[in-house]
N, C-alpha and C positions, 0 to 999 in steps of 0.2 A: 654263849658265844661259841659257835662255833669256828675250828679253821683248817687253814691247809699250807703248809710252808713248803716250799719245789725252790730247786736250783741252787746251785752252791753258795749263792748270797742268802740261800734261807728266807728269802721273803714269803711273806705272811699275806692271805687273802681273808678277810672275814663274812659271817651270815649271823646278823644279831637276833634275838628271838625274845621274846617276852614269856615267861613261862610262870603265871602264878599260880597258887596251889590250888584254886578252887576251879579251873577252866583250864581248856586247852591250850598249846604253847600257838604263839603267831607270830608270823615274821616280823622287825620294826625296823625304819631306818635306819642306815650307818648312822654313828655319831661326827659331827663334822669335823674333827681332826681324819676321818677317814676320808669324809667325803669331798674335804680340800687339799688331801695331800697329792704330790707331784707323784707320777710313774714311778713305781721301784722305789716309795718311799722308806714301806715297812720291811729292807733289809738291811743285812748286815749287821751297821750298827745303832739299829733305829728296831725295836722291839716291843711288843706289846702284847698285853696281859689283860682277862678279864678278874678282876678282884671286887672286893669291898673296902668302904672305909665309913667307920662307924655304924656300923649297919645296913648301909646304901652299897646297893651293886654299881658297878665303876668301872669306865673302860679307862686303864692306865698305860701310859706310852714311855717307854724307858729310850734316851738318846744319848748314846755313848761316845763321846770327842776327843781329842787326847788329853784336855785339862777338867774337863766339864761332867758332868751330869743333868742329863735334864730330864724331869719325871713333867706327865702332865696326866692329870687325874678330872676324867669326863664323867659324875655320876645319871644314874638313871632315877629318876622319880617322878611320882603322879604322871606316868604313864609319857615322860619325854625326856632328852636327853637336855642338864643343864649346863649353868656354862662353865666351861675348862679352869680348874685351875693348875697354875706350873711350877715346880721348883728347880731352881739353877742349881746347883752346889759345883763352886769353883776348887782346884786344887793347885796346889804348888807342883813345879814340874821339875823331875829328877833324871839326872842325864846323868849316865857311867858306859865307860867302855869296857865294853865284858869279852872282847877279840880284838888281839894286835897280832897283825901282824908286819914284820919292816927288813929292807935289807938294805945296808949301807946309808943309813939315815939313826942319831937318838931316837930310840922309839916312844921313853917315856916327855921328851918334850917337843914332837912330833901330836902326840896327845893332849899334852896340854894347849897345844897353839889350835888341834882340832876342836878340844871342849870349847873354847874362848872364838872361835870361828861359828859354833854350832848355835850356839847362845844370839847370836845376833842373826844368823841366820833364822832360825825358830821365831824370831820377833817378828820381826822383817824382811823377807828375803830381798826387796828389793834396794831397800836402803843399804842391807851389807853388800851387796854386789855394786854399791854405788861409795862404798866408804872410801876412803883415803888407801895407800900403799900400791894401789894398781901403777909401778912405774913402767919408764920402756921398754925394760928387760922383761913383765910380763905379759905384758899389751903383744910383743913381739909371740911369745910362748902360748899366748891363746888365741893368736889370729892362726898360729899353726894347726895348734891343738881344731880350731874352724873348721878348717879346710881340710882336715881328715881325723875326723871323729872317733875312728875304733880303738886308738892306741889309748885315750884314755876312757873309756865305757868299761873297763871291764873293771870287776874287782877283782885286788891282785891276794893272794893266801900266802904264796909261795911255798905250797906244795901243804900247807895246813891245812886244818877243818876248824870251820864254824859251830861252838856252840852255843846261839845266841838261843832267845826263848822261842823263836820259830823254828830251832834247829834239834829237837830232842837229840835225834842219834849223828848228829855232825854231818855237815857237809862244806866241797870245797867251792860251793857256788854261791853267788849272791848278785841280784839284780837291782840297779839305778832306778828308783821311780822316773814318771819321764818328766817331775821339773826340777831333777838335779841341778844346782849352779856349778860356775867353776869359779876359782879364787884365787888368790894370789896365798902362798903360806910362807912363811922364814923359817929355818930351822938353822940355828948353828951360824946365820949370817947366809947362808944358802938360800935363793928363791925355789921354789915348788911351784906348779900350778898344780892344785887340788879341785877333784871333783866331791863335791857333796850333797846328798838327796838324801829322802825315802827311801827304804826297803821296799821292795814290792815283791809280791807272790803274784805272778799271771797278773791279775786285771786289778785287784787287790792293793793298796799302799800302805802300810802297817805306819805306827806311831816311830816308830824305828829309825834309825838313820845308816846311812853307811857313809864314812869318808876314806877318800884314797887318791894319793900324794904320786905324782910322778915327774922325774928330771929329765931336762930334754938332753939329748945324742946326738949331734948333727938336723938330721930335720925329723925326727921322728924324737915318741919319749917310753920312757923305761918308768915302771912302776920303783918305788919305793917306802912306799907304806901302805897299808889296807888298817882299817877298823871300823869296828862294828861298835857301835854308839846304840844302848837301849834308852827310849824314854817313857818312865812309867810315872805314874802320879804320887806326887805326896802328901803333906797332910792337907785337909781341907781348909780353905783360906777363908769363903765366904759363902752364905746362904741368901736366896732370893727367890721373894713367894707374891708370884701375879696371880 
């Protein structure tokens, strides 16, 4: 196999070749996980390897999601490619807030009403944007929040730096994937409307989350919490082999 990976998603092009030891090499069809995949399938997080298994050369495709693994394993024999087989390996998901930052709000129970927010949002987003607690007092603060959008898009640091795993050497910036929700939050008996999304880098959305809490001022709102919420995998839960 040959290939060629271009563009910052890293996508992968390939040219497969038959090369046995007694004869010349010759071009052979893609294998059809190439040949059915959609545009721009083989980046990012979606990568592929030419291997063996058991002795059999194998076109193997690795897809990486925030809880999943998916391998799928194409070998080559008696001169064609057979059929695919795939393995799922599921994992349990671990949420921790590794950046707070807060002013004039608990921060550590500001946190916990975000963890306990993140969790149903991560299920479901659309059923937790439909849960219960939305009263008039925040139906009021997000019809505002509506009709002028900038005061809560930003993420607030107050004057801190981000160390999260995108952030080796710190920074005071952080950007709302664009299907952030907004939400209703309690702290202290206090309403909040809280923005919550993905992380995103440019075009990119990381497994990541960001939440940030802001109280309204008259007709405009003031941040009061920012956090950075990482989700990484934990142990594996289950295996599945088609």
């Amino acid at each position: 196999m040959a290939q060629v990976a271009s563009g910052t998603a890293h996508c992968q092009h390939f040219v497969f070749f038959d090369a046995s030891s007694t004869g010349a090499a010759h071009a052979i069809v893609d294998p059809p996980v190439v040949r059915n995949a959609e545009p721009a399938s083989f980046c990012y997080k979606m990568t592929a390897y030419a291997g063996e298994v058991a002795g059999v050369p194998a076109f193997i495709v690795e897809t990486d999601r925030d809880n999943t693994v998916e391998l799928s394993f194409t070998p080559w024999r008696d001169g064609g490619w057979q059929r695919e087989c795939t393995v799922v390996i599921r994992f349990s998901d671990l949420f921790e807030v590794t950046d707070r930052f807060c002013q004039g709000v608990n921060c550590n129970e500001m946190a916990d009403q975000a963890l306990s927010l993140l969790k149903k949002v991560d299920q479901d987003p659309q059923a937790a944007q439909n849960a219960g607690g939305q009263d008039g007092k925040f139906k009021a603060m997000k019809e505002l929040a509506d009709q002028d959008p900038q005061d809560t898009q930003s993420f607030p640091t107050f004057g801190g730096s981000i160390h999260g795993s995108y952030f080796p050497n710190g920074s005071d910036q952080a950007q709302f994937g664009p299907e952030s929700v907004i939400l209703p939050v309690v702290v202290a008996g206090e309403t909040y409307l809280a923005r919550l999304g993905h992380f995103a880098i440019g075009w990119q959305t990381t497994p990541d989350y960001l939440f940030a809490a802001y109280k309204r001022v008259g007709n405009s709102f003031e941040p009061v919490a920012g956090l950075y919420i990482s989700k990484t995998r934990g142990k594996p839960l289950s295996a599945t082999v088609n």
